[in-house]
CHARMM-style PDB file with segment names, atoms N, HN, CA, C and O in Angstrom:
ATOM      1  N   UNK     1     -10.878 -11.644 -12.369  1.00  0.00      PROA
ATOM      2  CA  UNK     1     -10.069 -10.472 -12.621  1.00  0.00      PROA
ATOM      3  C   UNK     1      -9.615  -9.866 -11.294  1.00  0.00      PROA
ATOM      4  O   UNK     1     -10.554  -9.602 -10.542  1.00  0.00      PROA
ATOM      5  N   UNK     2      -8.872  -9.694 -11.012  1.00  0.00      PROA
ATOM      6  HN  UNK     2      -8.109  -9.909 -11.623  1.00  0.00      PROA
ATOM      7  CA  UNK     2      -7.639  -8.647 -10.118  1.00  0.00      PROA
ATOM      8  C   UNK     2      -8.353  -7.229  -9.668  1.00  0.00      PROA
ATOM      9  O   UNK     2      -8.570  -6.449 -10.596  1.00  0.00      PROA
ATOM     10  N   UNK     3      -8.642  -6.917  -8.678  1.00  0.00      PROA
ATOM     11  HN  UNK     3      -8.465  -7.551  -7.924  1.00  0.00      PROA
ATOM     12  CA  UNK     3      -9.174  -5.588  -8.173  1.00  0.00      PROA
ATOM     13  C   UNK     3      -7.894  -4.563  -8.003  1.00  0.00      PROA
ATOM     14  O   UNK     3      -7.017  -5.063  -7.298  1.00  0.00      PROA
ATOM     15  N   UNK     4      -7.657  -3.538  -8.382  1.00  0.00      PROA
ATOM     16  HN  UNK     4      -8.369  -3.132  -8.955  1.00  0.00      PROA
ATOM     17  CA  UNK     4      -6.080  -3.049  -8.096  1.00  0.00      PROA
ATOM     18  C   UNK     4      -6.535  -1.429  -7.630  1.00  0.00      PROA
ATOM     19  O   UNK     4      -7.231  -0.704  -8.341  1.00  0.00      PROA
ATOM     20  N   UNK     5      -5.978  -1.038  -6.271  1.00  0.00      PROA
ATOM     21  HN  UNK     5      -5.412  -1.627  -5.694  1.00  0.00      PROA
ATOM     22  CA  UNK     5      -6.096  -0.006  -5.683  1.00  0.00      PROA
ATOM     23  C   UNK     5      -4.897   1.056  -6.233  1.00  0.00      PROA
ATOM     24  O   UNK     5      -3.739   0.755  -6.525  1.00  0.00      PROA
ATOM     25  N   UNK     6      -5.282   1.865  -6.264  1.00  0.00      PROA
ATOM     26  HN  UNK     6      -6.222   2.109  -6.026  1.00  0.00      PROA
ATOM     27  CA  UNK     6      -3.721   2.955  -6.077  1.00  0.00      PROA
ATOM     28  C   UNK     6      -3.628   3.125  -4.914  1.00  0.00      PROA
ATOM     29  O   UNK     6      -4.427   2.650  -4.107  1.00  0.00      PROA
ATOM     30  N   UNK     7      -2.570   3.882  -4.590  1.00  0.00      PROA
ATOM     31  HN  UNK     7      -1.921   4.268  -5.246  1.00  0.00      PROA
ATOM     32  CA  UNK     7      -1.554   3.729  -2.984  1.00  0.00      PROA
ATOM     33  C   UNK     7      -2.435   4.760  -2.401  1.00  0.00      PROA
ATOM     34  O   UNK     7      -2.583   4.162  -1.335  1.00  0.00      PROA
ATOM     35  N   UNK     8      -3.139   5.834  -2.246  1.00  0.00      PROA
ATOM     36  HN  UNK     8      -3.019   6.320  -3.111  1.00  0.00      PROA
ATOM     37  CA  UNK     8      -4.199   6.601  -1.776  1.00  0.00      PROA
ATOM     38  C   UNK     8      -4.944   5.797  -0.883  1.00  0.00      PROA
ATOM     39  O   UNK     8      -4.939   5.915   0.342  1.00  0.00      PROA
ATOM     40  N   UNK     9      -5.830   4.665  -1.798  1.00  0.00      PROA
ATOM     41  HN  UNK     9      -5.834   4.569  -2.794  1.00  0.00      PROA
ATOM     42  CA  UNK     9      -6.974   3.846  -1.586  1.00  0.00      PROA
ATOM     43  C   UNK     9      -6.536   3.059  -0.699  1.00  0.00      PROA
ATOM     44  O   UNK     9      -7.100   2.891   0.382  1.00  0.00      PROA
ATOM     45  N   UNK    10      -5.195   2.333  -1.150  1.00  0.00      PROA
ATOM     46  HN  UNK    10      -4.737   2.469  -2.029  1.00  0.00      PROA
ATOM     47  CA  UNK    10      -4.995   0.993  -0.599  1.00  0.00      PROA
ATOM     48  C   UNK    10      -4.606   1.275   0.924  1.00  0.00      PROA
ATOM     49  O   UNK    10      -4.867   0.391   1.740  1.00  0.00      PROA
ATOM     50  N   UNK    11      -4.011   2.426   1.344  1.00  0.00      PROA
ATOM     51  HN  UNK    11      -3.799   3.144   0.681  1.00  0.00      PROA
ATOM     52  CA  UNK    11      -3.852   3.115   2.646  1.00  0.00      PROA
ATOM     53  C   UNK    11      -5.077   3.454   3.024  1.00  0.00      PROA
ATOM     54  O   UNK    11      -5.404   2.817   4.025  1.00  0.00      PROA
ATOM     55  N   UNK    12      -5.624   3.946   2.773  1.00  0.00      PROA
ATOM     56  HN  UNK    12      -5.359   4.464   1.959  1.00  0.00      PROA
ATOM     57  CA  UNK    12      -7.245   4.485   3.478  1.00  0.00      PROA
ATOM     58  C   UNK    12      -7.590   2.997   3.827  1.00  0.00      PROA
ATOM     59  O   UNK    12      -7.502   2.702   5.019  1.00  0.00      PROA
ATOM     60  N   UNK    13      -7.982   1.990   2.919  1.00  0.00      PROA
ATOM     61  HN  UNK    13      -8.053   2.230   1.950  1.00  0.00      PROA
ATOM     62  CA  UNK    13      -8.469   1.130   3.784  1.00  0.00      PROA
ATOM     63  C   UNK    13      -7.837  -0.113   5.032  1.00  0.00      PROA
ATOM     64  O   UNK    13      -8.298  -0.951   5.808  1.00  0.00      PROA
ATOM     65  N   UNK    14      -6.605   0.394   4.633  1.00  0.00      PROA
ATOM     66  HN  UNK    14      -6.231   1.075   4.003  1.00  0.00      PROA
ATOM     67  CA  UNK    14      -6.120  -0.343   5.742  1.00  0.00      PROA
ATOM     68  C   UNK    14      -5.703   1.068   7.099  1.00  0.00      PROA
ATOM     69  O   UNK    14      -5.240   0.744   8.192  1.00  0.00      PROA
ATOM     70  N   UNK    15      -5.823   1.712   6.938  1.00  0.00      PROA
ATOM     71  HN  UNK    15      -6.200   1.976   6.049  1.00  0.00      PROA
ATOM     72  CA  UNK    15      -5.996   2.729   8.073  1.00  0.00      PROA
ATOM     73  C   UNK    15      -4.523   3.260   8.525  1.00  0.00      PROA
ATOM     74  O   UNK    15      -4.131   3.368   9.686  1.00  0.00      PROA
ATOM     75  N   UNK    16      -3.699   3.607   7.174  1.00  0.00      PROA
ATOM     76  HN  UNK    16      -4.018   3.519   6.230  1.00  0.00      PROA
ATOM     77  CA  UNK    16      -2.396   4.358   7.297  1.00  0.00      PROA
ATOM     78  C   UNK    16      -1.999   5.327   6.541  1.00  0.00      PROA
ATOM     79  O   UNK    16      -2.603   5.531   5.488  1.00  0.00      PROA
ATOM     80  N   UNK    17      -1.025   6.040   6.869  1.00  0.00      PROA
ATOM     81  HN  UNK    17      -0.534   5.875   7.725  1.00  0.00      PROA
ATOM     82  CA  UNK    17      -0.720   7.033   5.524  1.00  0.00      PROA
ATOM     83  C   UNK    17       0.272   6.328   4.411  1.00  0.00      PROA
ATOM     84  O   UNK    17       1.085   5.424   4.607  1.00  0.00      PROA
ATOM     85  N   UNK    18      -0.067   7.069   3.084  1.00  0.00      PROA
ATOM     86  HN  UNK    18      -0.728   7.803   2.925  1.00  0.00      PROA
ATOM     87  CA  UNK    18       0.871   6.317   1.887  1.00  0.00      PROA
ATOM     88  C   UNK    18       2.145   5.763   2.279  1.00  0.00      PROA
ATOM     89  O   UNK    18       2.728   4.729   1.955  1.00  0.00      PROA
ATOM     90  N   UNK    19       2.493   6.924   3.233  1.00  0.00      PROA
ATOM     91  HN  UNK    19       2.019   7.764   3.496  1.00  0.00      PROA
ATOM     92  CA  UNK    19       4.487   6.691   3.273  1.00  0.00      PROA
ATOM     93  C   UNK    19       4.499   5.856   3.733  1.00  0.00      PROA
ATOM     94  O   UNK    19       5.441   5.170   3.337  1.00  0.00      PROA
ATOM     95  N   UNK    20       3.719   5.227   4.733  1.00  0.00      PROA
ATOM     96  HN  UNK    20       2.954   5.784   5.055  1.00  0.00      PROA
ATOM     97  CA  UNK    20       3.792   3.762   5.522  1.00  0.00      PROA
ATOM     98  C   UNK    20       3.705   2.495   4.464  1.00  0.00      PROA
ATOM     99  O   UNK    20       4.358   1.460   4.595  1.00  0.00      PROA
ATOM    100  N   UNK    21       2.862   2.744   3.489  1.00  0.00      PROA
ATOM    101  HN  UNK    21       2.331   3.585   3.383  1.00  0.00      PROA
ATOM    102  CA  UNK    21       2.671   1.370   2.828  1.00  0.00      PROA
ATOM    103  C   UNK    21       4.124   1.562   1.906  1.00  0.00      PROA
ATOM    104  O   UNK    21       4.768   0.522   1.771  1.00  0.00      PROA
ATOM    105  N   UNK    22       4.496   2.375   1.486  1.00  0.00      PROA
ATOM    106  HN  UNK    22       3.973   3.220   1.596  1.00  0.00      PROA
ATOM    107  CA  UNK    22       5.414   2.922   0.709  1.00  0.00      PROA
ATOM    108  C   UNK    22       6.724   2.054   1.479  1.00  0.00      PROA
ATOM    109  O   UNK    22       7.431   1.251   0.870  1.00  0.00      PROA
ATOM    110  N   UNK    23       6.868   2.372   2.828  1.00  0.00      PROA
ATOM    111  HN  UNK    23       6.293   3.024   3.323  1.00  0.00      PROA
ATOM    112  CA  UNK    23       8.034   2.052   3.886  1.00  0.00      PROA
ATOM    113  C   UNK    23       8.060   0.590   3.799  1.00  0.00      PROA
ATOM    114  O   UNK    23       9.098  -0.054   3.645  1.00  0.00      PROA
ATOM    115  N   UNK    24       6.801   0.049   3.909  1.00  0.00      PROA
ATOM    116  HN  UNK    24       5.958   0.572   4.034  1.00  0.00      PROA
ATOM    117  CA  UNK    24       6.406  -1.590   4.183  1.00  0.00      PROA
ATOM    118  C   UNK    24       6.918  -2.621   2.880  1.00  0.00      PROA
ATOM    119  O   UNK    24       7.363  -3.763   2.998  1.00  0.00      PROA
ATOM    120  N   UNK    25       6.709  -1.851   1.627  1.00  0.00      PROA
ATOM    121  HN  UNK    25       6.348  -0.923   1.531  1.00  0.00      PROA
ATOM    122  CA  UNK    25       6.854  -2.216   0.411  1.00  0.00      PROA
ATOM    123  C   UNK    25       8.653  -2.335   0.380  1.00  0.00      PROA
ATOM    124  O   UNK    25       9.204  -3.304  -0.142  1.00  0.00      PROA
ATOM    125  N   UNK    26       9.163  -1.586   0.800  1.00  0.00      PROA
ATOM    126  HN  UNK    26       8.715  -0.798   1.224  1.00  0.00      PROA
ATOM    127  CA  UNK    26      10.772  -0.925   0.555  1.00  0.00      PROA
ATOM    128  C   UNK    26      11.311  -2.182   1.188  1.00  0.00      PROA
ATOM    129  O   UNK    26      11.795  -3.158   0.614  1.00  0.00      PROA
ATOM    130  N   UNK    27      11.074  -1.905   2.944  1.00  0.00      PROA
ATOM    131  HN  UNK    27      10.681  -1.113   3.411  1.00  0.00      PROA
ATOM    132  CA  UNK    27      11.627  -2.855   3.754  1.00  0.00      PROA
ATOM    133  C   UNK    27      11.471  -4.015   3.918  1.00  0.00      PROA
ATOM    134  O   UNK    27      12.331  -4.762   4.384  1.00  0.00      PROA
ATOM    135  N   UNK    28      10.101  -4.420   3.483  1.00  0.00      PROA
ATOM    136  HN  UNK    28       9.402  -3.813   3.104  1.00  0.00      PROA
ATOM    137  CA  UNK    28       9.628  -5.952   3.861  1.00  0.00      PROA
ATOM    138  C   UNK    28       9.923  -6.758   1.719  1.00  0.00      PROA
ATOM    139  O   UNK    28       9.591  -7.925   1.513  1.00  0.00      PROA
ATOM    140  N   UNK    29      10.378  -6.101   0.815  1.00  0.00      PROA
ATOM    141  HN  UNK    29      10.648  -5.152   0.982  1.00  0.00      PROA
ATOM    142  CA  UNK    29      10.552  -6.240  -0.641  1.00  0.00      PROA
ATOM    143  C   UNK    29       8.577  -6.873  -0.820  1.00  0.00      PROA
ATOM    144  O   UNK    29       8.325  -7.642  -1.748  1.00  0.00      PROA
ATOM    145  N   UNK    30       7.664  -6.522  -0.054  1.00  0.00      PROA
ATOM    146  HN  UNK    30       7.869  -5.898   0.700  1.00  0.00      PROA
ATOM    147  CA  UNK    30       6.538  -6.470  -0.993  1.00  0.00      PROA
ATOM    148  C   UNK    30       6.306  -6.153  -2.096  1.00  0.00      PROA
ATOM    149  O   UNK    30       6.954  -5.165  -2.442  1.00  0.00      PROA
ATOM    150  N   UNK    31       5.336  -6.747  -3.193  1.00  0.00      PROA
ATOM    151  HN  UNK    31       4.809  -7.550  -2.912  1.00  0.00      PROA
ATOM    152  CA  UNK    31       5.038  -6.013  -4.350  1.00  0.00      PROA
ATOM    153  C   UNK    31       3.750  -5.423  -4.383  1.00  0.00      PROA
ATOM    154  O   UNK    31       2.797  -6.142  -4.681  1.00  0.00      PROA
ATOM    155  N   UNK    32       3.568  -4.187  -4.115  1.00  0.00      PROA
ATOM    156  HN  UNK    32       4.343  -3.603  -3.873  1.00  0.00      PROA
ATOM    157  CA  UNK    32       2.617  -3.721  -3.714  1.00  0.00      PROA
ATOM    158  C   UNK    32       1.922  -3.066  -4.557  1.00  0.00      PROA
ATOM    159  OT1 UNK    32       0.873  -2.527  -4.206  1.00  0.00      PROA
TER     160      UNK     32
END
């Protein structure tokens, strides 16, 4: 089974704020 963070979490552990993963998702077409 799939572990699934919300965007809070998934930033805390990679050591950024939301808007960044948010930015990364937009620009790079991740599915995040």
């Amino acid at each position: 089974m799939e572990k699934r963070f919300g965007i809070s979490d998934a930033a805390r552990q990679v050591g950024v704020e939301a808007h960044v993963l948010r930015y990364w998702e937009d620009e790079l077409g991740l599915a995040i």
